[in-house]
Structures are given as structure tokens and as C-alpha cells.
C-alpha positions in Angstrom: -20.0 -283.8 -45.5 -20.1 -281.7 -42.5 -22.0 -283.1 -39.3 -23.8 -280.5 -36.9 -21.8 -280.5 -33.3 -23.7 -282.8 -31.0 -26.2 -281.4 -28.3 -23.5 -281.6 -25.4 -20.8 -279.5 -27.1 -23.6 -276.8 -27.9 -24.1 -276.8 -24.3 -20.8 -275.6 -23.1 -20.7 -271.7 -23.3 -23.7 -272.3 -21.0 -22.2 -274.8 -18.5 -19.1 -272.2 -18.8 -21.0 -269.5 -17.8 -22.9 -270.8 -14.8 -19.7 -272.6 -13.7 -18.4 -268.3 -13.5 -21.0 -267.2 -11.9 -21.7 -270.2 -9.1 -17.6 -269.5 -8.5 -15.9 -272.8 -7.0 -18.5 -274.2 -4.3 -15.3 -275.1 -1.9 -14.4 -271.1 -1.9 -15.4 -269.2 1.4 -18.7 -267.1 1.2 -18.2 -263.5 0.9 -18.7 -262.1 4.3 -21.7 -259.8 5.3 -20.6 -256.9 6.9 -21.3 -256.3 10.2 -24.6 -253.8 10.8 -23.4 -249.9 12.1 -25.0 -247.3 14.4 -23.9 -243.7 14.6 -25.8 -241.3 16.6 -27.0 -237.9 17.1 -29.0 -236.2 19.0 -31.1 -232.6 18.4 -33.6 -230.7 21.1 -33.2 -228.5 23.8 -33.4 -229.6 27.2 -36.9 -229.1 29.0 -38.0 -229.1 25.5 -38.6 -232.1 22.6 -35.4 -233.9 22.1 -34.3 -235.8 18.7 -32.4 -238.7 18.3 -30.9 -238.9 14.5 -29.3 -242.5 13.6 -27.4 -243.1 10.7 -27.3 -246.4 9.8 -25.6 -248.8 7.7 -26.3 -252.7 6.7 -29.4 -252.5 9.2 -33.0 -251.4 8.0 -33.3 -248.1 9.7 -37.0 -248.8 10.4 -36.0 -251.8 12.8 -33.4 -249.5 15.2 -34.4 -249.6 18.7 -34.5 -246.5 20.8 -33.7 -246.3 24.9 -34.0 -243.4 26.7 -32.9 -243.2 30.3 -32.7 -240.8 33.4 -29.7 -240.4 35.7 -30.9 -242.9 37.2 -31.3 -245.9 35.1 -35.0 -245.1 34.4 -37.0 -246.1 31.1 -38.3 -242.4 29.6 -39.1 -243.6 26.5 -38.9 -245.6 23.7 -39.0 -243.6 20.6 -36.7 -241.4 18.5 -38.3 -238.4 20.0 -38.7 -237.6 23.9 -40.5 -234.8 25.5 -37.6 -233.8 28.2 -39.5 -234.2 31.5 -36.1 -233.8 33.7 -34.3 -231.2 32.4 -31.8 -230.6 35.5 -30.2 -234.3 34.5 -28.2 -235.9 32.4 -30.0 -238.0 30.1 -28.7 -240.7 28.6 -30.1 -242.1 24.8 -28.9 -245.5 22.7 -30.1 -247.0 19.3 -29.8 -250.1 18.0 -30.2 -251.7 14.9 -29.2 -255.7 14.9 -25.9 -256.5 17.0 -25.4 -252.6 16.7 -25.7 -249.8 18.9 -24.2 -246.3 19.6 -25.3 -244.1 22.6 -25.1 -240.5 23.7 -25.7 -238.6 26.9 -26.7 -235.3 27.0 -25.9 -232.7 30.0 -28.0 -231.2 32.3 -30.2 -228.3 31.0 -27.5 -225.3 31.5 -29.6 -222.5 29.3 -32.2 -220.4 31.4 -34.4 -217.4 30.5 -36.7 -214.5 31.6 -38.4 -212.9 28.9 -35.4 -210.4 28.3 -32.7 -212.5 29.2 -30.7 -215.4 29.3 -28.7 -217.1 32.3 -26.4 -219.7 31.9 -25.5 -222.4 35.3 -21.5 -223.4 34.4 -20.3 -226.5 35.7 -19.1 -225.2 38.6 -22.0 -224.4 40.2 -21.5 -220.5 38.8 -23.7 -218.5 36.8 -23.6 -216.0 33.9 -26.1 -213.5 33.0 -27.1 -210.9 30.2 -29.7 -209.5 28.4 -31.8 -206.5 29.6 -29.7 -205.3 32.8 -33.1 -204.7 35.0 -35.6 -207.9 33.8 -32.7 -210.4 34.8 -30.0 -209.5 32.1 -27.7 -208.0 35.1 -26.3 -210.5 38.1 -23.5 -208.4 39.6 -25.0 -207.6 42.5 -25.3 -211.0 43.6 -22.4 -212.8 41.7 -20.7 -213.8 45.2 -23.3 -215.3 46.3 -23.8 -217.5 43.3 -21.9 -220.3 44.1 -23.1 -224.0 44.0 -26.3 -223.3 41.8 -28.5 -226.3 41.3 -31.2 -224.8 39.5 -32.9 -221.3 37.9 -36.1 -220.4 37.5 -37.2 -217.3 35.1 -40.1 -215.6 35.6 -41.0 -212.6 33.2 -38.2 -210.3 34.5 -36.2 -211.8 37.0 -34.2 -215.1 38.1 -33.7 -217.2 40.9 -31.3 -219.6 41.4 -31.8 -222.5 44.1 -28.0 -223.0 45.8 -27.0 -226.6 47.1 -27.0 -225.2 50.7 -31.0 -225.5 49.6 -30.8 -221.3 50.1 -32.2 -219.1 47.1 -30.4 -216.0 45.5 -32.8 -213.9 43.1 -31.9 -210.9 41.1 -33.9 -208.6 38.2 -37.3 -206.8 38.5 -38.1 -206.2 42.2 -41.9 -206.0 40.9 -41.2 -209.7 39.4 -39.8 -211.0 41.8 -36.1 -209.8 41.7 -36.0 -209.4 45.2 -36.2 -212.0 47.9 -35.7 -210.0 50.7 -39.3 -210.0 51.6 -40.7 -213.3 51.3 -44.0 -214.8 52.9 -42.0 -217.6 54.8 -38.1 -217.8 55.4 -35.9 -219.1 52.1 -34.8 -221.8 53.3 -35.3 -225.9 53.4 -36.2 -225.0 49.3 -36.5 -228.1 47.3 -37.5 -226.4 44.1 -38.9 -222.8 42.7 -41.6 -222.3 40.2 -41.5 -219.0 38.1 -44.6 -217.4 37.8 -45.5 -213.9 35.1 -44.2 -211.8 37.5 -43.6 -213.9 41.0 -42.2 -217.0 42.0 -43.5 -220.3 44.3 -40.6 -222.0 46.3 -41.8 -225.4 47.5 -39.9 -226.5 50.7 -38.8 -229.6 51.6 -40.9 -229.9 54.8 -44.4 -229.4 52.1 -44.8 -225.2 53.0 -43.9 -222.7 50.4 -43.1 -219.1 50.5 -44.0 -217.0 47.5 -42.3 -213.3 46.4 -42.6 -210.9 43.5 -46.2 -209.0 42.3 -49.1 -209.4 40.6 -51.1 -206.2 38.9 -54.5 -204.9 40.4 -56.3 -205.0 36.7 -58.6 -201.6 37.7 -58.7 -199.2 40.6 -61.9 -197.6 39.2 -60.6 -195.2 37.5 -58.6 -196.9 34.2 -55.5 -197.2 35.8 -53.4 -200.8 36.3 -50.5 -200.7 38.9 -48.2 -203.9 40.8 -49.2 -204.7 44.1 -46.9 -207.5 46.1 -47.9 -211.3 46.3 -47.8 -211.7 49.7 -49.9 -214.9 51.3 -52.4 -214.1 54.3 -51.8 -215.7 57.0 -54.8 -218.1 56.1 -53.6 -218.8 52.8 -50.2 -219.6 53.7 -51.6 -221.9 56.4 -53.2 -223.2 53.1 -50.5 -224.1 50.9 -48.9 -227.2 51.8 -48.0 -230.4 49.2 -48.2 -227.8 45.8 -48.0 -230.2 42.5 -48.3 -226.9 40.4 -49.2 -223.4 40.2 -50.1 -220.6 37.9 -50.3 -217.1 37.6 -51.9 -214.5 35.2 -51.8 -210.4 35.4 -53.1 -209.8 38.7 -53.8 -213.4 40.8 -52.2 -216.8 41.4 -53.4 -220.4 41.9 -51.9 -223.5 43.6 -52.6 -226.9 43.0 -52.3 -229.3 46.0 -51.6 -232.6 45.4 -55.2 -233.4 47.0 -56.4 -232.1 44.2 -57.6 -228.7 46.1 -57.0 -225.5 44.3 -56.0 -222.4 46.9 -56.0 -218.9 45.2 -54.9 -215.5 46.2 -54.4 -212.1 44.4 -56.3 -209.3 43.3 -59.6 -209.5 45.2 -61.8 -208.5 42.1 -60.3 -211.4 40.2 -60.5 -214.0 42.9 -63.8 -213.6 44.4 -65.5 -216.3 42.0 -62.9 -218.9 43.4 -65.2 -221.2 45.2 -63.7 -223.7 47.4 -66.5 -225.6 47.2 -65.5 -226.2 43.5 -62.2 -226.4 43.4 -61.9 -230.4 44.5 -61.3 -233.4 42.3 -58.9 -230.9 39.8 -56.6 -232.4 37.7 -55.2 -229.6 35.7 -55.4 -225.7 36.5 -55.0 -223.1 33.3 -54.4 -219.4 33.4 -55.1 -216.7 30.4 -54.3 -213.3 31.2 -56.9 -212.4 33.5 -59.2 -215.6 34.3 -58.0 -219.2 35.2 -60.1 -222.7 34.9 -59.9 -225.9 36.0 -60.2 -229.5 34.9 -62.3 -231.7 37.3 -61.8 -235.9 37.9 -65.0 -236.2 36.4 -64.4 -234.3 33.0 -66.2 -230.9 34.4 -64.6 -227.1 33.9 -64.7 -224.7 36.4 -64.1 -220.8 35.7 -62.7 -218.2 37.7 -61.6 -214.5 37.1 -61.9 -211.0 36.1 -64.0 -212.0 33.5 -62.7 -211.0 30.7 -61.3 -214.5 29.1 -63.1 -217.2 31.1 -67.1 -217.2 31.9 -69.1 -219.7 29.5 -71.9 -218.7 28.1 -74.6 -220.6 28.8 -75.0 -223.1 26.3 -70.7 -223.2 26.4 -71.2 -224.7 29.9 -73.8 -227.2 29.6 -70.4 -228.3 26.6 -69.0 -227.9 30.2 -70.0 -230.2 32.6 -68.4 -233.4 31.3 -65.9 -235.4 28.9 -63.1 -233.2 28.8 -59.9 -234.1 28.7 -57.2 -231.4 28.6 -57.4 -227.4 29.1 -55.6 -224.8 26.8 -55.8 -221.0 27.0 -55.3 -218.2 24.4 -54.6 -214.3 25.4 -58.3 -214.1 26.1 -59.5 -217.0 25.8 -59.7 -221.0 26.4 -60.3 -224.1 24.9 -61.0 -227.6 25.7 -60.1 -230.5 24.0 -63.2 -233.7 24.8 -62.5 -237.1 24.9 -64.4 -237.8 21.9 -62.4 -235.5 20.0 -64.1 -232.3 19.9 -63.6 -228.9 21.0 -64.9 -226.1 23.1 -63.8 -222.2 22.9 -65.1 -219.5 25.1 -63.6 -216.0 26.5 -63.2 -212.8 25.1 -66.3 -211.1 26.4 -66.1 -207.8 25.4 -63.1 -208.2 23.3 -62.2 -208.7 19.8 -62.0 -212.2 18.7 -59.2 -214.1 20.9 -60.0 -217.5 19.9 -62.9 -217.5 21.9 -65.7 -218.1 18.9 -64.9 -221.5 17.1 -68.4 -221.5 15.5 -66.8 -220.9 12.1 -64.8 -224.1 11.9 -66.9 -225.9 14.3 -67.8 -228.9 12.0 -63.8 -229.4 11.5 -63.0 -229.8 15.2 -63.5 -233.9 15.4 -61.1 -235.8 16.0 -58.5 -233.4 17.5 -55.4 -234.8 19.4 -54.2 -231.5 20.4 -54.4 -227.7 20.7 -52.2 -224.6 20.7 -52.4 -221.3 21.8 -51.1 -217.9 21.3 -52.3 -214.7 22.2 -55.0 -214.1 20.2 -56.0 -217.5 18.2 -55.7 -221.5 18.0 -54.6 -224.2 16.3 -56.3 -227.8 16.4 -54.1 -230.7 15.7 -55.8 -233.2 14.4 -55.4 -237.6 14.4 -55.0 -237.3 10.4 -51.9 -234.6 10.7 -54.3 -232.0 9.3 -54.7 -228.4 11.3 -57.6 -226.4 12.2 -56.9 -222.9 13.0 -59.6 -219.6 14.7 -59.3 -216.3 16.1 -58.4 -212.8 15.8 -58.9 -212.7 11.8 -56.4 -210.0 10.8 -53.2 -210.9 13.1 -54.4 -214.2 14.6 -55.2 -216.4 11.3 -54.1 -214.3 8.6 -53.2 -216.0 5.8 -54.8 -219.8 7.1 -57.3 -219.6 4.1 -54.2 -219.5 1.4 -52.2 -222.3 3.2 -54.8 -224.5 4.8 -54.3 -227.4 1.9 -50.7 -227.3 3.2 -51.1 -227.9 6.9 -50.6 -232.2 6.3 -49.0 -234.5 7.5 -47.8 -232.0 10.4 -45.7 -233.1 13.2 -46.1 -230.3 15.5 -47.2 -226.5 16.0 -45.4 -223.9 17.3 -46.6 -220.0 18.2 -45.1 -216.3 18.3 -47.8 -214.2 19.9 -49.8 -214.0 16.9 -48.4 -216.5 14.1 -48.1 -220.5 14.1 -45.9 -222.6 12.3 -46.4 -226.2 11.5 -43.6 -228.5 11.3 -44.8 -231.4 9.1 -43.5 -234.8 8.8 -41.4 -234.7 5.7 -39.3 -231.6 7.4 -41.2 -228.5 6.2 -42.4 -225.5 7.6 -46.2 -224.0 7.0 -46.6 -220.5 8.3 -50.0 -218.4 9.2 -50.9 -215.2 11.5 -49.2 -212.0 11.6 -46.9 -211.5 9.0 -44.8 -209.2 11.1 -44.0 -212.0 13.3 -43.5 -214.9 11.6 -46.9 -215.3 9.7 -45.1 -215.0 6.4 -42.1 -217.4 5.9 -41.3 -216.5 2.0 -38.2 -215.4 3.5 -36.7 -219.6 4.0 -38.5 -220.6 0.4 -35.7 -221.8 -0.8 -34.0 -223.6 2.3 -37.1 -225.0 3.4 -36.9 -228.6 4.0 -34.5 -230.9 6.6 -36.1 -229.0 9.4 -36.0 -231.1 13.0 -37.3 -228.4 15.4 -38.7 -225.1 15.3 -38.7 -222.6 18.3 -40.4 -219.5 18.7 -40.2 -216.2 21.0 -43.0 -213.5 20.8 -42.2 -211.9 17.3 -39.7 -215.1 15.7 -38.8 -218.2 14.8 -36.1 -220.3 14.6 -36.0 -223.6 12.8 -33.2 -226.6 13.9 -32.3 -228.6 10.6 -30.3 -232.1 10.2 -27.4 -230.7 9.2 -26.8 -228.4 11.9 -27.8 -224.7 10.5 -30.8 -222.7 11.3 -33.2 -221.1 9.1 -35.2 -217.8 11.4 -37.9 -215.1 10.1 -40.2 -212.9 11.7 -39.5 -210.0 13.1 -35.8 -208.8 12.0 -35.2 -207.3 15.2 -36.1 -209.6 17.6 -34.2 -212.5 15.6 -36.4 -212.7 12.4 -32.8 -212.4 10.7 -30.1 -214.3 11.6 -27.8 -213.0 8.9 -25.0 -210.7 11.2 -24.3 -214.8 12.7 -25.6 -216.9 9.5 -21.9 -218.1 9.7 -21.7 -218.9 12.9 -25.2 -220.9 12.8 -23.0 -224.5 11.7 -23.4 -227.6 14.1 -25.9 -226.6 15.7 -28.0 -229.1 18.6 -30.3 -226.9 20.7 -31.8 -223.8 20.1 -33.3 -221.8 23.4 -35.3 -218.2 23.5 -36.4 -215.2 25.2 -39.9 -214.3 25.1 -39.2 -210.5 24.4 -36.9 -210.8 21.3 -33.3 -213.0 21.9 -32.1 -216.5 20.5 -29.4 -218.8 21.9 -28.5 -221.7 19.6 -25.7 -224.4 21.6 -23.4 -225.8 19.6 -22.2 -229.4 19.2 -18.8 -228.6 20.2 -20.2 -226.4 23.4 -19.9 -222.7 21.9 -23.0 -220.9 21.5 -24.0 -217.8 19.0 -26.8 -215.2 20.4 -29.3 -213.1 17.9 -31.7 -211.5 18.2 -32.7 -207.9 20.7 -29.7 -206.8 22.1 -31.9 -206.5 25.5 -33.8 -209.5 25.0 -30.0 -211.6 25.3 -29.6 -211.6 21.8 -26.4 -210.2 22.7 -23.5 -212.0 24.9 -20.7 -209.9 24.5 -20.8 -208.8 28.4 -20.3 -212.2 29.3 -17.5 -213.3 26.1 -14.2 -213.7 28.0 -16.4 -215.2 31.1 -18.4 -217.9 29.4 -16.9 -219.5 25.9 -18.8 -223.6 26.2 -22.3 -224.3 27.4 -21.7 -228.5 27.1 -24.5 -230.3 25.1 -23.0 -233.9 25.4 -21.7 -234.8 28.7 -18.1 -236.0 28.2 -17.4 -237.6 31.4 
């Protein structure tokens, strides 16, 4: 007779199989390994820069991000930093655990007019090329450009600020390529702002000294022509402690850091400046022919020829309080409220510049930004969604088809009559002007991985993760990238010209140029002079 086995010997494949798994409880535990940071960093400088992480054995949502200034300086505290001082090195680190890696990127080195690019080597030297008149030609001056500390482009021309605190220009003499006739000695120069066609030096003792033209709009009879931007006596006298300035066709405007606005220019644009008005101002915005100010107390005030910047009269009762940041089309403006809303005016006697919202006016609550090209806008609203008016044929062609697409976006950039949208998950939406860069069928099939997107007048040029650069637009004025496709590899910062070039920096330090061969997008001049533009500072 056979007997069954007994409970305990039925129990030992089980025993036998824990004992495996549980492993002897003297042994060692297997060690965790340790959490890893490499990183990377994407942007050009003066623009949005990126910091990329990879990350091992750490959650990559709890890395840590630390921007700082040559100086030690919290900037921010995000993987993405509006670049705020340019001429430095800024240094970035991320952390995730007991890990960390950091980077520092080198001064802004890239500069442009609208038709040219100049580049400030590290010692203190400058290169130059692009249209040989707007800026694209330096030889005339090369011996004096020695121990540059910083350029300024205005449309077509440069000026370089020299350590001896001196300033060299060169390009356009209507745009300020020539300095030999400023309104107050070029000397004692802390910084120089470009204007369209002029520049502002502010001096260390608080004066300034301007240079270059503006253009009378009408003499009465149709014509336009360049008169200089030189500052009366009283107006000089006037311009002391300037936080900012701008400039439009034919007048300028200055800033104080009392909160005073001074203006100067064309008398037929000007005459509407009212000092009485111009007090309390916290932000001043030019369009092409008008300006406006922002007030302490939330109130617009307009100034101008007229053609982009008198309210209507229901548009400035909108007017007279709760706004909270200025923008400007072509033709036109448009302010952004605190509670979200927005308010468009301009354009009198024009076609549509973005001046008549009334068609998507229920859709502008709850905006967080707006942008502006020449002849339309884009809202960006709290939800990622994007609300877009203007000129219908050039300025929002195509918004109706894509309008479900523009999510989740990021940011918007703007050729002078397209947008693109960068959204969140890396793609790019494009409306406006298929001619330049309304239409981007031509990246279908690479569209994705995007980190950036820049934009001259007529192009664009997407930065993705991995270094290359998808463009379209206008093939001329670097819509196609395909003569350097090759050479687009490793790429960190991409930098333009208005009128038509591309400059993309490597990660190594070499550079590849596309785009109008008088816009920069050709460096050959300057090949066996200038072979590195550093992106990461080494030492």
C-alpha cells in the first residue's frame, strides 16, 4: 500500500524556490548605481537659451536648474532663460540627486545689420561681410578695430564700442555708418543702442550723442528722402539718464529713467508729442510711423504721423487704464490688459495691419502674450492656444486650415508676414504668406525634435535636439538650406539677418552661413580670417 508524501515534503519545491529568489540573507545588496548628469545647452545669446540634460538613475522631472552671470548672479531657475546679458559669459548647472554637470557659454560673439553679419574674435578684433555698403564691408576701418567690447547693428550699419570707451562705425552713412558727425563728442561711451537707421550712445557721465538719419515721411509732394538725426541744442540738453529708446521711419524717442519721454525727428510726426503726457511711462513702442507709450497707471498715449497709432474713439476710452504691455505691427498696435484682453488700433487709411481685432474679439481673453509682424498678430494665450488677425491674404493666410493645430504652443516666431508656433511636444505650426514661411509642407516629414526656431524677413530656421536644422520660406533668402544641409550637424545657436542671411554656430566653434549672398549668407570673404566663433567657453 502506497502512503501519500506528507504535507512538509510537498512543500519543498516551494521553500526551494523562495530560498533562490531571497538569495543568502548574509550576501551584500546589489549596489544602486550612482544617479548621472550630462549636459547641453541650445540658444543664441541675446536670445532664449536651452538647457538639454540627459539623465540616468535620477527622475529627470526632479533635476535642478542654475543659471548664473559672470558674476555669481541667480538668472534663473528653469531649463530655459531669456539671455538678458549677452556680452557675458553665462554659466548653467543641473542637478538631479548627488549629480550635477555644468556648462558655460561665451560671450555673444555674432552681430548683425539687416544685410550683414559681424563677428567680435577673442582678441578684441572683428570680421565683417555681407552687403559691402549696409555693414557687410569693414576695411576701411579694420585698424582701428582693435579691443572691441561690443557692436551694435542698426539696419545698415555697425558700431563697435572699443575698451579705450571710443566708438568706430562703418556701413550706410544715411544709417549711421558714419560717426564723423555726431551731436556730442564719442567719447566717455558706456554703451550704443542701434536704432532703424541711427544709433544712441549713452555716456558714462548720463549725456548721449546720437548719429545716422531718419526719413522725412512727405515733402508735399509724394516724395520720401533721409534727413540727419541731429539733437537741437534743447533736446540734447534734454537727454540725460536714457533707459531706452526707439526709432521708426522718420523720428526717435528716448526714455529717461524718470520716466520722461523726449522726442525729436521729423516735425510732422512729432508735433503730437506732448510733454505734458509723456510722465509716469513705463514702456515706449514704435511701428513704422507712430510710437505709444505705456503709463504707471495702465493708460496709452499716441504719437505720430498718423498712420498706425491714433485710437478711435471708443479704442481710447479701452485706453485709459489696465494695460499691461505694448506691441506694434507694421501699422499697427496692440495692447495686452491685465485682465487678459486685448486692444488693436492703427492702420487708418490702410489695408488691414492688425489694426481691426473685431473678428476674433470674443477669443482674446485670457492672453499671456502677443506678436507682431508687419502686417498681422498673434495672441498667445494661458491654455497654449493661439489667436491670430490682420492683413487676410499675406498676414493670416492659411490660420483658418491650421487653427485646431496651434496647442499646446511654446512660443511664436514671425517673418514679415508669416508666424510659426513652436509647440511643446517639438513641432512646428505655420500660417501667413506662403512665400515666406507661411507654408512649411516643405519639413513634413522632419517635423518633430524642434528646440528653437528663428526667423529673418522672408525664413525660418528651426534648431532641433540633435543638432541639425530644418529651414523654409523663401529659397533665396535661406528658405533652403540644401547647398550646406551637410554641414548643418552639431549645431547650438542659430543667428540672422533681417534682409535674407543665416549663421548657425557650431558646437565645436565652426559656423555654416545660407542664405542672400548680400544679406551674409555668404562668408567666404572672411574664410581664411575667421574659422571658430566659441559657443562654450573653454577656459
Amino acid at each position: 500500500m502506497k502512503h501519500a508524501p506528507s504535507a512538509n515534503w510537498a512543500l519543498l519545491p516551494l521553500v526551494a524556490a523562495l530560498t533562490a529568489c531571497m538569495g543568502n540573507s548574509d550576501a551584500p545588496p546589489t549596489p544602486v548605481p550612482p544617479p548621472t548628469v550630462k549636459l547641453d545647452v541650445f540658444g543664441a545669446r541675446g536670445d532664449v537659451l536651452i538647457a538639454v540634460p540627459t539623465v540616468a538613475n535620477c527622475s529627470p522631472t526632479a533635476t535642478q536648474y542654475s543659471w548664473k552671470d559672470a558674476q555669481g548672479r541667480t538668472l534663473g531657475q528653469a531649463d530655459r532663460l531669456t539671455d538678458t546679458v549677452p556680452e557675458e559669459p553665462v554659466t548653467i548647472t543641473a542637478t538631479c540627486g548627488t549629480a550635477s554637470d555644468t556648462r558655460t557659454l561665451d560671450r555673444r560673439r555674432v552681430f548683425a545689420s539687416a544685410a550683414a553679419f559681424a563677428v567680435l574674435k577673442a582678441d578684441g578684433t572683428v570680421e565683417a561681410w555681407g552687403h559691402p555698403i549696409w555693414g557687410g564691408d569693414a576695411s576701411n576701418v579694420a585698424s582701428k578695430l582693435i579691443g572691441v567690447r561690443q557692436i551694435a547693428g542698426s539696419e545698415r550699419a555697425f558700431a563697435a564700442v572699443l575698451a579705450d570707451d571710443t566708438v568706430v562705425t562703418w556701413g550706410s552713412s544715411l544709417a549711421g555708418g558714419r560717426s564723423d558727425t555726431p551731436t556730442a563728442p564719442l567719447t566717455g561711451v558706456a554703451d550704443v543702442l542701434p536704432g532703424e537707421l541711427a544709433f544712441l550712445a549713452r555716456k558714462k557721465d548720463g549725456t548721449v550723442a546720437s548719429w545716422g538719419s531718419g526719413r522725412i515721411l512727405f515733402d508735399g509732394e509724394g516724395a520720401t528722402f533721409s534727413v540727419p538725426t541731429v539733437l537741437t541744442e534743447d533736446v540734447a540738453a534734454q537727454l540725460t539718464n536714457v533707459s531706452s529708446w526707439a526709432s521708426n521711419d522718420s523720428a526717435f524717442a528716448a526714455l529717461k529713467q524718470d520716466g520722461s519721454v523726449v522726442a525729436w525727428g521729423d516735425p510732422d510726426v512729432i508735433f503730437d508729442a506732448d510733454p505734458a503726457q509723456l510722465h509716469d511711462v513705463v514702456q515706449l513702442q514704435a511701428n513704422r510711423t507712430d510710437f505709444a507709450v505705456l503709463r504707471k497707471d495702465g493708460s496709452v498715449f499716441t504719437w505720430g504721423a498718423g498712420f498706425g497709432g491714433y485710437p478711435g474713439e471708443d479704442t481710447a476710452k479701452l485706453l485709459q487704464s489696465g494695460v499691461k504691455t505694448l506691441y506694434s505691427s507694421g501699422l499697427a498696435f496692440a495692447a495686452l490688459k491685465t485682465d487678459g484682453s486685448v486692444v488693436a488700433w492703427g492702420g487708418d487709411g490702410f489695408s488691414d495691419y492688425g489694426n481691426n481685432a473685431s473678428a476674433v474679439a470674443a477669443e482674446l481673453s485670457k492672453v499671456s502674450r502677443v506678436y507682431g509682424n508687419h502686417v498681422a498678430f498673434a495672441a498667445h494665450k494661458a491654455d497654449g492656444s493661439v489667436v491670430s488677425w490682420g492683413e487676410p491674404y499675406r498676414g493670416i493666410a492659411g490660420y483658418t486650415a491650421i487653427k485646431s493645430k496651434l496647442v499646446q504652443v511654446r512660443d511664436v516666431v514671425a517673418t514679415e508676414t508669416a508666424f510659426a508656433a513652436l509647440r511643446r511636444d517639438g513641432t512646428v505650426v505655420a500660417w501667413g504668406d506662403p512665400e515666406n514661411g507661411g507654408d512649411a509642407s516643405a519639413i513634413a516629414n522632419s517635423n518633430f525634435g524642434v528646440l528653437a526656431v528663428y526667423a529673418n524677413h522672408r525664413a525660418f530656421a528651426a534648431l532641433r535636439l540633435d543638432g541639425s536644422v530644418l529651414t523654409w520660406g523663401a529659397a533665396a533668402d535661406g528658405g533652403d538650406s540644401s547647398s550646406v544641409a551637410s554641414q548643418l550637424k552639431g549645431v547650438r545657436a542659430i543667428y540672422r539677418s533681417a534682409f535674407g542671411g543665416f549663421l548657425a554656430q557650431r558646437q565645436d566653434g565652426s559656423f555654416v552661413t545660407w542664405g542672400g549672398k548680400h544679406a551674409g549668407g555668404d562668408s567666404s570673404a572672411v574664410a581664411a580670417r575667421l574659422t571658430r566663433i566659441p559657443y562654450f567657453k573653454t577656459n
